[in-house]
C-alpha positions in Angstrom: 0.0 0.0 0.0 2.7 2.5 0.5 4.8 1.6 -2.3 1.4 2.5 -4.3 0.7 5.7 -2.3 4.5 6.3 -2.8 4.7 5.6 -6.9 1.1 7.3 -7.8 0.6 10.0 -5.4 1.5 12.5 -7.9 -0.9 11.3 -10.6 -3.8 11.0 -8.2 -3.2 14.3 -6.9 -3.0 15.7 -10.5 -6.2 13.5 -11.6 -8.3 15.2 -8.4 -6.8 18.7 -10.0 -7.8 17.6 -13.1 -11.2 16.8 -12.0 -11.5 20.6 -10.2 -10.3 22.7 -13.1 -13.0 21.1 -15.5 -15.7 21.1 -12.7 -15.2 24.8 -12.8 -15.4 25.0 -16.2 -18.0 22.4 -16.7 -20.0 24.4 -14.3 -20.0 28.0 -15.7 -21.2 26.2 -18.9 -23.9 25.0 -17.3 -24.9 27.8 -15.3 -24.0 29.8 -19.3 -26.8 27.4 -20.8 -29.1 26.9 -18.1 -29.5 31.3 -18.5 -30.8 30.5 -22.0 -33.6 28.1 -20.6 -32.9 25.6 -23.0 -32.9 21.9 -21.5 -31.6 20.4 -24.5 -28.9 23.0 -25.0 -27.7 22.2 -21.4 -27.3 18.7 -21.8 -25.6 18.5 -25.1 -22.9 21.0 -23.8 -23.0 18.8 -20.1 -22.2 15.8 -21.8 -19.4 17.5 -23.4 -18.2 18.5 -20.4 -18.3 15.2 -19.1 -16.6 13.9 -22.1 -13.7 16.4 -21.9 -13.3 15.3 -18.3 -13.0 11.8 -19.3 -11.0 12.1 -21.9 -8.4 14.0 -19.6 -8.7 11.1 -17.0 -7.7 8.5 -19.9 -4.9 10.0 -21.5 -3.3 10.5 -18.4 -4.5 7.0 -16.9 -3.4 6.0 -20.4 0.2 6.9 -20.0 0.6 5.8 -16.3 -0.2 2.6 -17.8 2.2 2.5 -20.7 5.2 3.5 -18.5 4.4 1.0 -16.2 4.5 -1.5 -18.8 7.8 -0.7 -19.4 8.8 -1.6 -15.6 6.8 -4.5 -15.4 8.4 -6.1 -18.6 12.0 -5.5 -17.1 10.7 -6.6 -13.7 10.8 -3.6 -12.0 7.2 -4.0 -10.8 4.5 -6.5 -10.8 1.5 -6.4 -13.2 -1.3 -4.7 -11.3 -4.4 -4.4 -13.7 -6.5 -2.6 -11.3 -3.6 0.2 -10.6 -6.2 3.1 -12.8 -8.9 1.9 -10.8 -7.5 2.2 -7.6 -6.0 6.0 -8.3 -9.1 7.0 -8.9 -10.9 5.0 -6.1 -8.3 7.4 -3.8 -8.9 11.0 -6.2 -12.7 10.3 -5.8 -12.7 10.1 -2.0 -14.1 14.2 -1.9 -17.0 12.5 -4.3 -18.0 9.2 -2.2 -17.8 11.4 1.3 -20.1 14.3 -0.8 -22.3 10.9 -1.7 -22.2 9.3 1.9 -23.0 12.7 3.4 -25.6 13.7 1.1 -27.4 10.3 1.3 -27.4 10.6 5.2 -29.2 14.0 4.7 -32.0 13.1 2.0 -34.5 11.1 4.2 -34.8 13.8 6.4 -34.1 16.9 4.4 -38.2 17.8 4.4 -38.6 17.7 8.1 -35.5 18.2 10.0 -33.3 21.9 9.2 -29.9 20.4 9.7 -30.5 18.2 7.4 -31.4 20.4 4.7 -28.6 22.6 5.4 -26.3 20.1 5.1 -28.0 18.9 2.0 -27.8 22.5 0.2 -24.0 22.7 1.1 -23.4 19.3 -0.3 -24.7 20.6 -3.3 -22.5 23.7 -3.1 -19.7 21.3 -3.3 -20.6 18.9 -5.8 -21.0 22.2 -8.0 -17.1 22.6 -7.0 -15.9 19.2 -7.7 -18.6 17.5 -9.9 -19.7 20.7 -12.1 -18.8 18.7 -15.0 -22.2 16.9 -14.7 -24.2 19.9 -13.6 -24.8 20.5 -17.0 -26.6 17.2 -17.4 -28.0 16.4 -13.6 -29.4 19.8 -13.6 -31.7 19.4 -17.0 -32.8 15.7 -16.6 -35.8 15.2 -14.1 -37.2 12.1 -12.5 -40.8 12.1 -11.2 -40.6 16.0 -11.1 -37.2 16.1 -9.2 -34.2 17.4 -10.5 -30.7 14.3 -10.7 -28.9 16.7 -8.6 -31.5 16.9 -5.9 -31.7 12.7 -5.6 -29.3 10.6 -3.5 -28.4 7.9 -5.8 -27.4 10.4 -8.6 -23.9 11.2 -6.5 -22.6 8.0 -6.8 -23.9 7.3 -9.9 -21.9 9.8 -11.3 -18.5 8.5 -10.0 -18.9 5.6 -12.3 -18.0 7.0 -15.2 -14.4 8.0 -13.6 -13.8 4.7 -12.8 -14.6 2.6 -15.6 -12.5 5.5 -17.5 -9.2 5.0 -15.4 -9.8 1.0 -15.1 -10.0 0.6 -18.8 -7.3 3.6 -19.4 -4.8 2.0 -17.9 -5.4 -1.5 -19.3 -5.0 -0.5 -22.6 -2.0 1.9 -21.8 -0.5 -1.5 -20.1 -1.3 -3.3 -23.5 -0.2 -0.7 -25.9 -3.7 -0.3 -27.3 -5.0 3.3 -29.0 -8.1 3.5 -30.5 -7.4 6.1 -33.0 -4.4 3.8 -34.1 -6.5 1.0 -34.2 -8.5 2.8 -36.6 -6.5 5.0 -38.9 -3.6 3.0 -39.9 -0.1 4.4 -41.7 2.0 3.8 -43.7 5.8 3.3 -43.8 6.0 7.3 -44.0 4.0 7.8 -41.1 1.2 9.1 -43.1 -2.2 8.2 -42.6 -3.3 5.6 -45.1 -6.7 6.2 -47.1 
């Protein structure tokens, strides 16, 4: 466990950093389109937030997992296929307490004021750190509720950034692009029609 806090601190670090800078971004976009009052144009740009954000977590998870390929296969280190999914287990700690918290608060937001104060600044900072999916949790309703206001919608959204990182560093590990995999060159290095 140390030698992992000790070898991927840095990239966890730089993956919750990540996760901040486009939450702030992700949120003024949707705060930008939600002025307009059009739904649809606040989830199309929310999901493209939410892509950006995962693209960032894959190319870097991506890399982490080619260089480590390089140790394993001079037996440096041992293969650890759930390395990607365990750095961002650790950068999405502020999401699962925001989850736990949150979850804790919902039954009794209606009745008790604690508990809807709590619930409000949960929100606050899920707008902080998750404002990547505001965008998207903000425009989509179930049963006349808002995703942001439900429990289950804060873990939910953690997903993403774990399959991302798992599957990232897997195919970093193996070598695998899927832009190579689908334009192929030629001797030149030019892409081949």
């Amino acid at each position: 466990m140390k030698a992992f806090f000790n070898k991927y601190s840095y990239s966890i670090v730089k993956m919750f950093v990540d996760q901040f800078a486009i939450s702030i971004f992700g949120a003024v976009l949707a705060m930008a389109t939600a002025s307009t009052g059009n739904d649809t144009l606040s989830l199309i740009v929310g999901f493209f937030a939410i892509l950006f954000y995962l693209y960032l977590i894959y190319t870097m998870t991506w890399e982490i997992g080619a260089k480590d390929k390089i140790s394993v296969d001079v037996g440096k280190q041992e293969y650890r296929p759930l390395n990607g999914l365990y750095m961002a287990l650790v950068a999405n700690i502020p999401n699962f307490i925001i989850a736990i918290l949150y979850t804790i608060a919902y039954p009794m937001m209606g009745t008790m004021a604690w508990a809807g104060n709590t619930a409000a600044i949960l929100r606050l900072c899920s707008v902080v750190i998750q404002g990547m999916y505001l965008g998207v949790t903000s425009s989509i309703t179930v049963g006349g509720t808002q995703l942001n206001q439900l429990w289950w919608t804060y873990f939910i959204i953690i997903i993403p950034s774990l399959v991302t990182s798992f599957t990232a560093y897997y195919l970093g590990h193996r070598n695998f692009r899927f832009l190579s995999a689908i334009t192929k060159k030629d001797n030149n290095g030019k892409s081949a029609k």
